[in-house]
PDB file of N, CA, C and O in Angstrom:
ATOM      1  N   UNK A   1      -1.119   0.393   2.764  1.00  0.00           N
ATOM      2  CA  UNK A   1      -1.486   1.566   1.999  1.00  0.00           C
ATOM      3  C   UNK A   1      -1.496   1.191   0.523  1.00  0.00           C
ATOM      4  O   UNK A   1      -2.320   0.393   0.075  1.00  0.00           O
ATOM      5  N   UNK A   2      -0.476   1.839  -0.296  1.00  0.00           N
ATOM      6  CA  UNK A   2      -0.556   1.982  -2.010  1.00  0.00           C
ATOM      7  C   UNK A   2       0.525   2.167  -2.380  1.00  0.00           C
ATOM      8  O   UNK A   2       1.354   2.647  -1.606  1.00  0.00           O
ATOM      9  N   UNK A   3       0.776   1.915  -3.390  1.00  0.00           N
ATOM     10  CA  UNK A   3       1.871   2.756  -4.098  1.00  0.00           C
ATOM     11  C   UNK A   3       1.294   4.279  -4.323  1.00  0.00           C
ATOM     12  O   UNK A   3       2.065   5.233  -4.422  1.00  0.00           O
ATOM     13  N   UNK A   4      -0.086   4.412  -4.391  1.00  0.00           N
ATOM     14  CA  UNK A   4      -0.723   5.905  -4.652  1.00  0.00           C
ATOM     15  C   UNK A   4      -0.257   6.828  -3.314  1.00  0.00           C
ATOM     16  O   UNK A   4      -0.816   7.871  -2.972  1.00  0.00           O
ATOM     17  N   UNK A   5       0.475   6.430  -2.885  1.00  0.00           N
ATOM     18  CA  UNK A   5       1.061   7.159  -1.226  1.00  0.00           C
ATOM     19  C   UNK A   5       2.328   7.224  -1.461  1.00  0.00           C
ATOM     20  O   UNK A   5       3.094   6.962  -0.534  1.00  0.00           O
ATOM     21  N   UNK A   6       2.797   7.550  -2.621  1.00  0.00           N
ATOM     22  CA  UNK A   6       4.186   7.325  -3.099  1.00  0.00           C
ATOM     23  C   UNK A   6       4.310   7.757  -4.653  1.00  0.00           C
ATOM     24  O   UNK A   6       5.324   8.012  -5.302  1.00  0.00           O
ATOM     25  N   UNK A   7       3.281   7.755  -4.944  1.00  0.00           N
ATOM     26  CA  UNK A   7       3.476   7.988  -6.610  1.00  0.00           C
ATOM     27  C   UNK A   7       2.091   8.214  -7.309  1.00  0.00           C
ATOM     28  O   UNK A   7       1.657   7.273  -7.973  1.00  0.00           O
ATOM     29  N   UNK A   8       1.113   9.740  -7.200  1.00  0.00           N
ATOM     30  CA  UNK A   8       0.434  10.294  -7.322  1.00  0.00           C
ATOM     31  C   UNK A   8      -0.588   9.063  -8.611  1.00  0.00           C
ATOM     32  O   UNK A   8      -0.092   8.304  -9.443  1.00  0.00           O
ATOM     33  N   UNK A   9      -2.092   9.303  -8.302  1.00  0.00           N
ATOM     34  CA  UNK A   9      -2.591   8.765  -9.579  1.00  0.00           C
ATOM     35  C   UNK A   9      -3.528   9.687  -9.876  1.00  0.00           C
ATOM     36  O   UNK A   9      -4.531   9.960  -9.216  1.00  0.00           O
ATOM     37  N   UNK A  10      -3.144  10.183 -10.954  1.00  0.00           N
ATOM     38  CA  UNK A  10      -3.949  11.412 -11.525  1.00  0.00           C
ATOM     39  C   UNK A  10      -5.437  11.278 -11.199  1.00  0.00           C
ATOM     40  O   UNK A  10      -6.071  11.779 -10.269  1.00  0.00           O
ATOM     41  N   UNK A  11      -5.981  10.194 -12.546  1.00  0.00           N
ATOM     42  CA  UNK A  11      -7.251   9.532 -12.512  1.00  0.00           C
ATOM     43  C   UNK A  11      -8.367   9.181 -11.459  1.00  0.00           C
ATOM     44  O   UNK A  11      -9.546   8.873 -11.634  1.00  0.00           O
ATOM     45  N   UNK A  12      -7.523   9.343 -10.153  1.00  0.00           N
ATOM     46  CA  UNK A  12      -8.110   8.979  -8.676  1.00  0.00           C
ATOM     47  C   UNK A  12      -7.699   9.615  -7.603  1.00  0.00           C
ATOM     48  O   UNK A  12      -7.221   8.986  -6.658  1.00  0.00           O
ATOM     49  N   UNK A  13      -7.811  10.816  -7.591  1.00  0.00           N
ATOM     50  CA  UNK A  13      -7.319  12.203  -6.532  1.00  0.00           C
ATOM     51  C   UNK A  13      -7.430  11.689  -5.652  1.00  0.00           C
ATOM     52  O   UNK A  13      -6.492  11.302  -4.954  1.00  0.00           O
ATOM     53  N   UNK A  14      -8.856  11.497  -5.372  1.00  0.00           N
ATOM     54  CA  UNK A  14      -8.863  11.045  -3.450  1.00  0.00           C
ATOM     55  C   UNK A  14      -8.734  10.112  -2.996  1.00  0.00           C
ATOM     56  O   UNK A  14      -9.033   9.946  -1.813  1.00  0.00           O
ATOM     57  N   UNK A  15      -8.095   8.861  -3.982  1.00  0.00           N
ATOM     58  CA  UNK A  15      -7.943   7.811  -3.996  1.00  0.00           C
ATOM     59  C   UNK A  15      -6.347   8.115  -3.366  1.00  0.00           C
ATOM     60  O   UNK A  15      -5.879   7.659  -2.323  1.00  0.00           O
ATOM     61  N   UNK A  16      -5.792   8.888  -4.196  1.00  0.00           N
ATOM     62  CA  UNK A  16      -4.143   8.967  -4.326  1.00  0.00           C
ATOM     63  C   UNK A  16      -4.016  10.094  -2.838  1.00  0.00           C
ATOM     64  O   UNK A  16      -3.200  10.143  -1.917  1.00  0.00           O
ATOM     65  N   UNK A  17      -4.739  10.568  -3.035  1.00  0.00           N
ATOM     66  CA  UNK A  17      -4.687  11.847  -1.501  1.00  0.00           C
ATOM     67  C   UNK A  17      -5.284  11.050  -0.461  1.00  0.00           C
ATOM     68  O   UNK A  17      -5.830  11.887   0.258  1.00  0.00           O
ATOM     69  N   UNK A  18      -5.454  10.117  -0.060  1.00  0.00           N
ATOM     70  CA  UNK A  18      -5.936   9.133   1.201  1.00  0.00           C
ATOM     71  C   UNK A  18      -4.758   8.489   1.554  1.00  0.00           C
ATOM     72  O   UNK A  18      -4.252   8.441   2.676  1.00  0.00           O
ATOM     73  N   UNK A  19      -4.374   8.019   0.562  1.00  0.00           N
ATOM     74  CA  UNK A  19      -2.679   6.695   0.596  1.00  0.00           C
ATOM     75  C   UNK A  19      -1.619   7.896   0.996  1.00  0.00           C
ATOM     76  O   UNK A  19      -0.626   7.566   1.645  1.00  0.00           O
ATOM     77  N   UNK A  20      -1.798   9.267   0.632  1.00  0.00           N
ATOM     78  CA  UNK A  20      -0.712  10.226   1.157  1.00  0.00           C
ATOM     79  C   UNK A  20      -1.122  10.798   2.111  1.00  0.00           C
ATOM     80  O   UNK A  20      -0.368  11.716   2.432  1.00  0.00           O
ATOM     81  N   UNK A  21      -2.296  10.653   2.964  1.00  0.00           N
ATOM     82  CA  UNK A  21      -2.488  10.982   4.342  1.00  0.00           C
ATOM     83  C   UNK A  21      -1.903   9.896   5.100  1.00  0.00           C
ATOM     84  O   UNK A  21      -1.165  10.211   6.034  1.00  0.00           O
ATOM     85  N   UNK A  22      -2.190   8.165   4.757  1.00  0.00           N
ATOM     86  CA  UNK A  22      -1.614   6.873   5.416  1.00  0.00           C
ATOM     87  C   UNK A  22      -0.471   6.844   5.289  1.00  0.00           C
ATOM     88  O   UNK A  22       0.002   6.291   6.282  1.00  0.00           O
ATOM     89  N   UNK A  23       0.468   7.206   4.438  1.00  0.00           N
ATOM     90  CA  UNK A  23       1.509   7.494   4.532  1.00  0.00           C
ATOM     91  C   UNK A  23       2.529   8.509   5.747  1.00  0.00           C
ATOM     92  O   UNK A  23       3.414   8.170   6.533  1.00  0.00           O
ATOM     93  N   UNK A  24       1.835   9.997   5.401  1.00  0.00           N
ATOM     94  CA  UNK A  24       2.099  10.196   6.272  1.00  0.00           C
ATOM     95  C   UNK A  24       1.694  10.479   7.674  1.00  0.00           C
ATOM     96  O   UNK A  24       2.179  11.487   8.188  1.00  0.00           O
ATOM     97  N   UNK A  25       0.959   9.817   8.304  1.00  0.00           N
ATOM     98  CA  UNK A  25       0.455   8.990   9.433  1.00  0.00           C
ATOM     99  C   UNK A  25       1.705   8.144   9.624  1.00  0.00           C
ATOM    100  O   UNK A  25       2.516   8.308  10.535  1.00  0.00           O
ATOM    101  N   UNK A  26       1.759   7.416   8.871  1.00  0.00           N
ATOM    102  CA  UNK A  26       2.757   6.251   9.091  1.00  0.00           C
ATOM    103  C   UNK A  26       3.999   6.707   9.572  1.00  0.00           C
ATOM    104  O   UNK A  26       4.360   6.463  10.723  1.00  0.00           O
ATOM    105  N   UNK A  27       4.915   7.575   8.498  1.00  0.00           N
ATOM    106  CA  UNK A  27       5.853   8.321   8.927  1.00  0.00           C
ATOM    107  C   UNK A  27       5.761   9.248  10.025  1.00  0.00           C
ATOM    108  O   UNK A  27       6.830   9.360  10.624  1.00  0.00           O
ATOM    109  N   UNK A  28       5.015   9.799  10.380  1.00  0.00           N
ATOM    110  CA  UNK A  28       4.580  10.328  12.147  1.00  0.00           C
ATOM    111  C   UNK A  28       4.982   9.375  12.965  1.00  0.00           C
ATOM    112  O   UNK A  28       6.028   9.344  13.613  1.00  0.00           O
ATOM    113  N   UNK A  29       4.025   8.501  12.919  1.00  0.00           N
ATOM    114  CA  UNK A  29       4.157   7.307  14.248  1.00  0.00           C
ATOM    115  C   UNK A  29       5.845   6.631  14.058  1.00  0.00           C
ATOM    116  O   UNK A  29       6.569   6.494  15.045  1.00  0.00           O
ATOM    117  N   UNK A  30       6.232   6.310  12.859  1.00  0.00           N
ATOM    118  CA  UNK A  30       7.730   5.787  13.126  1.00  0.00           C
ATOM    119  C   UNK A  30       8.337   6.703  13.589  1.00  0.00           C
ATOM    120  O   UNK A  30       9.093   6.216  14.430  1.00  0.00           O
ATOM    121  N   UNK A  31       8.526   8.269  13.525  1.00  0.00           N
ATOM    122  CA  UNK A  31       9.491   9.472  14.559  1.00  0.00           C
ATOM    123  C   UNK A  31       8.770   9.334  15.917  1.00  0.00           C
ATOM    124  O   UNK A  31       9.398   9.385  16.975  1.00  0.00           O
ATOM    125  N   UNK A  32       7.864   9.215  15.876  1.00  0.00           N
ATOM    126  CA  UNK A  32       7.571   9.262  17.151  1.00  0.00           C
ATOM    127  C   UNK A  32       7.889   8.408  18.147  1.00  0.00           C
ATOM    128  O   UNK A  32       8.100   8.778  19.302  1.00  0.00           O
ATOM    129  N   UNK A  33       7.948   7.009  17.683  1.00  0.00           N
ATOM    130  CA  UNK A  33       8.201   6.109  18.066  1.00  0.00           C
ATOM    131  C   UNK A  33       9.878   5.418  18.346  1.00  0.00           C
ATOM    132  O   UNK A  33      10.318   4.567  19.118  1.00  0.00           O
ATOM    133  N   UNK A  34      10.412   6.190  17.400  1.00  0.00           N
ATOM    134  CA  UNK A  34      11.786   6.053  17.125  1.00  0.00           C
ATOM    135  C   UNK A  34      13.128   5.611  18.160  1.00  0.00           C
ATOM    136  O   UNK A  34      14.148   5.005  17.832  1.00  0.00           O
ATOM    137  N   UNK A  35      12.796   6.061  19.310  1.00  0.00           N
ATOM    138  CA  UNK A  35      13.664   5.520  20.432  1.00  0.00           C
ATOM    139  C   UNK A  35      12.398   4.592  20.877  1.00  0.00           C
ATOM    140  O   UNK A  35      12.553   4.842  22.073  1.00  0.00           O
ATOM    141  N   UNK A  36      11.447   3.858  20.873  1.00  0.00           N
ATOM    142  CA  UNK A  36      10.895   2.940  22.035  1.00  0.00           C
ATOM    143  C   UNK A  36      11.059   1.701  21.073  1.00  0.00           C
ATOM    144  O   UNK A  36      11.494   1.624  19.924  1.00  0.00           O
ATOM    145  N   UNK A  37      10.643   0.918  21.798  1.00  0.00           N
ATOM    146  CA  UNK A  37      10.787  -0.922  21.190  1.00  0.00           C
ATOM    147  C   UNK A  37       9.073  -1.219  20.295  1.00  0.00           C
ATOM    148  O   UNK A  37       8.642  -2.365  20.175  1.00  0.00           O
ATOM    149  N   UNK A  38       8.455  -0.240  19.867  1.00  0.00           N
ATOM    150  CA  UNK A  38       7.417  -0.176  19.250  1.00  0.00           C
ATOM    151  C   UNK A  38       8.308   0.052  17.597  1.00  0.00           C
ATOM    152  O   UNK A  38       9.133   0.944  17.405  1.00  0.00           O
ATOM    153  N   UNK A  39       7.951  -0.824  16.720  1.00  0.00           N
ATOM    154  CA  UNK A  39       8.237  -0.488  15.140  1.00  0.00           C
ATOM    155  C   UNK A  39       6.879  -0.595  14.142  1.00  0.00           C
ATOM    156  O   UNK A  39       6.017  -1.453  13.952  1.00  0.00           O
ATOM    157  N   UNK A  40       7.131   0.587  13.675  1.00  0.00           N
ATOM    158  CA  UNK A  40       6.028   0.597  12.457  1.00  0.00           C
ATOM    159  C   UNK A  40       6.668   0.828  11.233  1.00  0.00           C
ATOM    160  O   UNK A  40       7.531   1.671  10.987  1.00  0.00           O
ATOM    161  N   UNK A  41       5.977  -0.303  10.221  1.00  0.00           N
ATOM    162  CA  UNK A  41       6.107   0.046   9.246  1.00  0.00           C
ATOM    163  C   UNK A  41       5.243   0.411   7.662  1.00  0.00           C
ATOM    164  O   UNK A  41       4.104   0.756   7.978  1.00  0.00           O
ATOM    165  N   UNK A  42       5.329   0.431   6.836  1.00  0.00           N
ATOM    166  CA  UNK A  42       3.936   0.806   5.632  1.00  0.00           C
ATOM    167  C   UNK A  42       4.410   0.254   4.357  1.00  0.00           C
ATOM    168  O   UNK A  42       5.442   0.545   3.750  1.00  0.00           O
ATOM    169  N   UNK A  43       3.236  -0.829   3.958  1.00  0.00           N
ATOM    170  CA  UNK A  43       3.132  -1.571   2.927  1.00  0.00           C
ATOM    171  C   UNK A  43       2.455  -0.102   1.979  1.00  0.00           C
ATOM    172  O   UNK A  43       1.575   0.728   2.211  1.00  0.00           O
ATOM    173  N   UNK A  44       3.450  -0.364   0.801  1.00  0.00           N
ATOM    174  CA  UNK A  44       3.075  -0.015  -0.259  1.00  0.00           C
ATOM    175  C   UNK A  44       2.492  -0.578  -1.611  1.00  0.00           C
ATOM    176  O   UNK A  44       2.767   0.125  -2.583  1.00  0.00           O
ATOM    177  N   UNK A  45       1.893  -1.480  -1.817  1.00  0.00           N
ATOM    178  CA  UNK A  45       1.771  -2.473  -3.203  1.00  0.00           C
ATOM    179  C   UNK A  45       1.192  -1.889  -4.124  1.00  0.00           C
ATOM    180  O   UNK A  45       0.333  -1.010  -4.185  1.00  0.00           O
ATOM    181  N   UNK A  46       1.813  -2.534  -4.907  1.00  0.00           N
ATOM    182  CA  UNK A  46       0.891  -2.060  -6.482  1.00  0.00           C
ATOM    183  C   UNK A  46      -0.425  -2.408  -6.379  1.00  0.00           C
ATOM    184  O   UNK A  46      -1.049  -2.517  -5.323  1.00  0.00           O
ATOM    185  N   UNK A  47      -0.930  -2.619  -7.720  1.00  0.00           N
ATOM    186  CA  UNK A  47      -2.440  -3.029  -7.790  1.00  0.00           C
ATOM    187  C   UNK A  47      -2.004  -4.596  -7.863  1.00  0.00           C
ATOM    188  O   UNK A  47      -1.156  -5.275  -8.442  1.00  0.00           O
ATOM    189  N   UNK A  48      -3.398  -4.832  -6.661  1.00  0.00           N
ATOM    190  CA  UNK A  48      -3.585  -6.312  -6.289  1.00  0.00           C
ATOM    191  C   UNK A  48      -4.891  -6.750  -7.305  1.00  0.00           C
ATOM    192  O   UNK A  48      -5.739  -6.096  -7.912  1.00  0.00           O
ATOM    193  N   UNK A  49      -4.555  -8.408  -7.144  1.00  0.00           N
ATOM    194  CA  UNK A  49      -5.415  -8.754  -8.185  1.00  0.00           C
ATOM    195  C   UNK A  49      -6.770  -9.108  -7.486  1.00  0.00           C
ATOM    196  O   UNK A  49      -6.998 -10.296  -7.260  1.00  0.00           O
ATOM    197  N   UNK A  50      -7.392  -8.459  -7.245  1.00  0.00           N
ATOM    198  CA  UNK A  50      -8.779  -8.493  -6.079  1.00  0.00           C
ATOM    199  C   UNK A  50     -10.491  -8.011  -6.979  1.00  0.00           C
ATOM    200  O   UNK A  50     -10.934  -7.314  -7.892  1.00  0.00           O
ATOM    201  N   UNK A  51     -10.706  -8.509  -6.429  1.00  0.00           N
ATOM    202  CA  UNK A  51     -12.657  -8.406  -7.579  1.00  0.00           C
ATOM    203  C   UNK A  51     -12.672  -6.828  -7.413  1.00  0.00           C
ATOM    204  O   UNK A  51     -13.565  -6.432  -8.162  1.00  0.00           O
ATOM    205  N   UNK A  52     -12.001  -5.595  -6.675  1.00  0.00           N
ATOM    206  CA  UNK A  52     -12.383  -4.561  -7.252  1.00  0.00           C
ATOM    207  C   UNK A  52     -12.000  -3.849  -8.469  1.00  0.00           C
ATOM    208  O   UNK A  52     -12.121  -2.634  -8.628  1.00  0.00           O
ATOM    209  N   UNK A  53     -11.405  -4.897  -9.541  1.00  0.00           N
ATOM    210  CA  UNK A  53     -10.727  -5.007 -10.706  1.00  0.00           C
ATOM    211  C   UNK A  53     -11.594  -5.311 -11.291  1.00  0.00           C
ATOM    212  O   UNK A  53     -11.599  -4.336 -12.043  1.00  0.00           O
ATOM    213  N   UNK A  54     -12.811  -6.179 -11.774  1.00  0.00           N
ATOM    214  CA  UNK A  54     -13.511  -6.966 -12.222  1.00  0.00           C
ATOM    215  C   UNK A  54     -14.386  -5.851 -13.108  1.00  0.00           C
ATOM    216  O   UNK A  54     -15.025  -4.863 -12.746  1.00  0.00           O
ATOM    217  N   UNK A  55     -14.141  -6.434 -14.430  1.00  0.00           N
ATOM    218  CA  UNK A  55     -14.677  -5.683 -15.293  1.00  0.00           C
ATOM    219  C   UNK A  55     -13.837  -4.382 -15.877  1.00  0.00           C
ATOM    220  O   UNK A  55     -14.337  -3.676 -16.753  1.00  0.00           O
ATOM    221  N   UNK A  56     -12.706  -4.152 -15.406  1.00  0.00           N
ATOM    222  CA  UNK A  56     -11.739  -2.883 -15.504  1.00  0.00           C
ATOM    223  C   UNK A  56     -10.360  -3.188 -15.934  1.00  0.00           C
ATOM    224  O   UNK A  56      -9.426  -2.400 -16.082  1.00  0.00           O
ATOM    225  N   UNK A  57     -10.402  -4.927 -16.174  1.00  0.00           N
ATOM    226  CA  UNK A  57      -9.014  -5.289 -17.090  1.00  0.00           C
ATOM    227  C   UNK A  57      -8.545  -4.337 -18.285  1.00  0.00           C
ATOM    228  O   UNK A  57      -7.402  -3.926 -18.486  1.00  0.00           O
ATOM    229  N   UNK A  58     -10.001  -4.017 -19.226  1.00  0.00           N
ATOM    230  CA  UNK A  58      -9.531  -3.310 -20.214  1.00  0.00           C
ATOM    231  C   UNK A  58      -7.947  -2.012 -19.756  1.00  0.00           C
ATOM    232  O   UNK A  58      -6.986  -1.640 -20.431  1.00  0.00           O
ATOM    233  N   UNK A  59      -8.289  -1.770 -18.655  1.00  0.00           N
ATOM    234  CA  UNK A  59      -7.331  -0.206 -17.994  1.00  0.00           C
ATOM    235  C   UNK A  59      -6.308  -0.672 -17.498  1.00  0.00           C
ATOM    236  O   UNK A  59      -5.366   0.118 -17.533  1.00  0.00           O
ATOM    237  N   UNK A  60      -6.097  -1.640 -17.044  1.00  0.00           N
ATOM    238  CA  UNK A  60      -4.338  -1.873 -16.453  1.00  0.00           C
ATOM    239  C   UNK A  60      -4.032  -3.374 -17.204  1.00  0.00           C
ATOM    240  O   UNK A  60      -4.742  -3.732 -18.144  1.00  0.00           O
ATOM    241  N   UNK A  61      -3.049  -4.116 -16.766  1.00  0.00           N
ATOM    242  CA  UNK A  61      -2.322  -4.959 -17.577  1.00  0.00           C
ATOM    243  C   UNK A  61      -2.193  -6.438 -16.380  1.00  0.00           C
ATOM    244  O   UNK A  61      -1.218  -6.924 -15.807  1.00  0.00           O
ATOM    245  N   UNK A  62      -3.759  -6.824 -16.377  1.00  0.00           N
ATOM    246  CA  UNK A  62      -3.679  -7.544 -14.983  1.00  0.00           C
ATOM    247  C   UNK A  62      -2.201  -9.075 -15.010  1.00  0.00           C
ATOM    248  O   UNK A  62      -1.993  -9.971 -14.192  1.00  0.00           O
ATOM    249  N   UNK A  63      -1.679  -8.823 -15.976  1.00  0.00           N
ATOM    250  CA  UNK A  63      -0.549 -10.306 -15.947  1.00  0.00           C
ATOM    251  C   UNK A  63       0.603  -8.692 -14.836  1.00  0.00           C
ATOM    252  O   UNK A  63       1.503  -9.391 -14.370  1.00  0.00           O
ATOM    253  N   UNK A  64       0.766  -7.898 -14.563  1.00  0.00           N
ATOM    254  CA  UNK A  64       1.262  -7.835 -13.912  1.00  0.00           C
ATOM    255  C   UNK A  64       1.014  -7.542 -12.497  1.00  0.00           C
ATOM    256  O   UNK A  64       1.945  -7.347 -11.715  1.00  0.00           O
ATOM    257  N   UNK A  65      -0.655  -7.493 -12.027  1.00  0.00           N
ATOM    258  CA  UNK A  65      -1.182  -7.596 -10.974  1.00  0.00           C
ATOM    259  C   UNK A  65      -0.589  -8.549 -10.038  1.00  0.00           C
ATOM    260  O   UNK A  65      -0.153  -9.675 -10.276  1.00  0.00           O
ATOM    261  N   UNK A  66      -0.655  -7.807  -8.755  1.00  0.00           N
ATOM    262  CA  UNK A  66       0.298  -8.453  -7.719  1.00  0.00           C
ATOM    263  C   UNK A  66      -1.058  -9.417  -6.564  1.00  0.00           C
ATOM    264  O   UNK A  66      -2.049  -8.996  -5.968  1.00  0.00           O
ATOM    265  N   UNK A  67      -0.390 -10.933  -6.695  1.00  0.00           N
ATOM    266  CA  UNK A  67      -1.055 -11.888  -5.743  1.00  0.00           C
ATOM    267  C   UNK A  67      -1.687 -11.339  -4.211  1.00  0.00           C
ATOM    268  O   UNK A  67      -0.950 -11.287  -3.227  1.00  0.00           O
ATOM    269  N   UNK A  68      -2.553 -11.102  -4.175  1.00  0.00           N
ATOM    270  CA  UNK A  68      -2.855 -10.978  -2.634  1.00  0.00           C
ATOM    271  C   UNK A  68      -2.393 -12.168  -1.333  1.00  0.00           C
ATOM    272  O   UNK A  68      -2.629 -12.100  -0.127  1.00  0.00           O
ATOM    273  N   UNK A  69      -1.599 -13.325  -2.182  1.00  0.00           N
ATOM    274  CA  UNK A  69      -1.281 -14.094  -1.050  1.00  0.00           C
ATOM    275  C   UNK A  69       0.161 -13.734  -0.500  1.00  0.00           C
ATOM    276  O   UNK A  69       0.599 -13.847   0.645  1.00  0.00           O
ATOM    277  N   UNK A  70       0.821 -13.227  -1.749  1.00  0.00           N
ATOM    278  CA  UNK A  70       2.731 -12.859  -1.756  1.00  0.00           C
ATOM    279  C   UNK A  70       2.428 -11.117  -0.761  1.00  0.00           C
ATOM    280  O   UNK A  70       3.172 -10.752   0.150  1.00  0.00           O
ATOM    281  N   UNK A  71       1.806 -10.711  -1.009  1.00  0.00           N
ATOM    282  CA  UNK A  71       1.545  -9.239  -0.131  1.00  0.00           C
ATOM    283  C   UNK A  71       1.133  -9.345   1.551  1.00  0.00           C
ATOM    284  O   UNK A  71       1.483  -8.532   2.406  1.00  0.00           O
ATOM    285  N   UNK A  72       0.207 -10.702   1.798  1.00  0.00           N
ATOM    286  CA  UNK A  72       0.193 -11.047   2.896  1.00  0.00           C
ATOM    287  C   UNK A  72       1.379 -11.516   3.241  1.00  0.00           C
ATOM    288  O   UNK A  72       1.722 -11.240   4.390  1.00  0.00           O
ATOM    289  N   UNK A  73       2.383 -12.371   2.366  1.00  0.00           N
ATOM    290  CA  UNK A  73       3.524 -12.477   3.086  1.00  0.00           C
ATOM    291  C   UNK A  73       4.643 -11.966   3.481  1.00  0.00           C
ATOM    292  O   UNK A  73       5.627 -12.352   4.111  1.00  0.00           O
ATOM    293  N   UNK A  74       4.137 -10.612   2.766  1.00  0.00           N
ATOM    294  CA  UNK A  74       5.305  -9.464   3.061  1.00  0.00           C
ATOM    295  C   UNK A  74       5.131  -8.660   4.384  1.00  0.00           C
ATOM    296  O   UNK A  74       6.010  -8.182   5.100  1.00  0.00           O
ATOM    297  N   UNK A  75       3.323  -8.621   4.577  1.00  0.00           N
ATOM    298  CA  UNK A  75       2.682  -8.265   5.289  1.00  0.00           C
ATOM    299  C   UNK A  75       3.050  -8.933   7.108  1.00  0.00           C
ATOM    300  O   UNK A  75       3.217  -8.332   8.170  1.00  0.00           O
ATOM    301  N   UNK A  76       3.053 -10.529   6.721  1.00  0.00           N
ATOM    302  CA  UNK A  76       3.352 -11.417   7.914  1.00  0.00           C
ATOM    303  C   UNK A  76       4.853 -11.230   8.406  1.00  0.00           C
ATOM    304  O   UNK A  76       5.272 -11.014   9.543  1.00  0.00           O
ATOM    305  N   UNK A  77       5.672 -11.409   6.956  1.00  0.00           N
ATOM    306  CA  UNK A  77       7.510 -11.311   7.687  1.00  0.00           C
ATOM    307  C   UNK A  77       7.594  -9.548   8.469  1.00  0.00           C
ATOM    308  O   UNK A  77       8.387  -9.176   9.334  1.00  0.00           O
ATOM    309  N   UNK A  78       6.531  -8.768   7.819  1.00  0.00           N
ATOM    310  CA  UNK A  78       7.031  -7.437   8.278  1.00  0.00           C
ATOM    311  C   UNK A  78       6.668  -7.455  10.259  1.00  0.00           C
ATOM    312  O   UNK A  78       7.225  -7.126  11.307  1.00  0.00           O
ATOM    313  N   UNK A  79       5.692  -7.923   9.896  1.00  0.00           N
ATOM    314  CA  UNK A  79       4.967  -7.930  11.452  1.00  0.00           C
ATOM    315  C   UNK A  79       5.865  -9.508  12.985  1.00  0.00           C
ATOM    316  O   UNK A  79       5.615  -9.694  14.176  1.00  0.00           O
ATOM    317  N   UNK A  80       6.538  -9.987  12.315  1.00  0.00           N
ATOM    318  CA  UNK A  80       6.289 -11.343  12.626  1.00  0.00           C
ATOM    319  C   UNK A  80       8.313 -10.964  12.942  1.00  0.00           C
ATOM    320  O   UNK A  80       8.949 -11.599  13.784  1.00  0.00           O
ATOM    321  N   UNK A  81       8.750 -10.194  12.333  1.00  0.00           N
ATOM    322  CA  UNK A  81      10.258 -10.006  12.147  1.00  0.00           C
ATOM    323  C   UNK A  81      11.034  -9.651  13.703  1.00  0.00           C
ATOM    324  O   UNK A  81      12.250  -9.467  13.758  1.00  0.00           O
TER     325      UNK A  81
END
């Protein structure tokens, strides 16, 4: 998902109201799931440093843009655990 599923972004309503439907989707399926040997869980990341940035540095502060390779690996230990 986003951090926008967690911490509203004005600038991008339906951007920020999509990540809080995946969110809670997410949180559904973990109660639901809650007694079986099925685990879900939901990546939240900041902004990744990915070409749908390109040209839009001026607006965020890309030295703190987060690696798309370190998010896959949060992504892999979560799944892989």
């Amino acid at each position: 998902s986003s951090i926008a599923g967690i911490s509203p972004t004005p600038t991008v309503p339906i951007y920020s109201s999509s990540k809080w439907a995946v969110r809670g989707f997410t949180q559904a399926l973990i109660a639901k799931h809650k007694q079986s040997k099925l685990k879900v869980t939901g990546i939240y990341p900041g902004i990744i440093n990915t070409p749908i940035f390109e040209g839009k540095m001026q607006l965020n502060h890309p030295d703190t843009f987060m690696d798309p390779k370190d998010v896959a690996e949060v992504i892999n230990f979560s799944i892989t655990r």
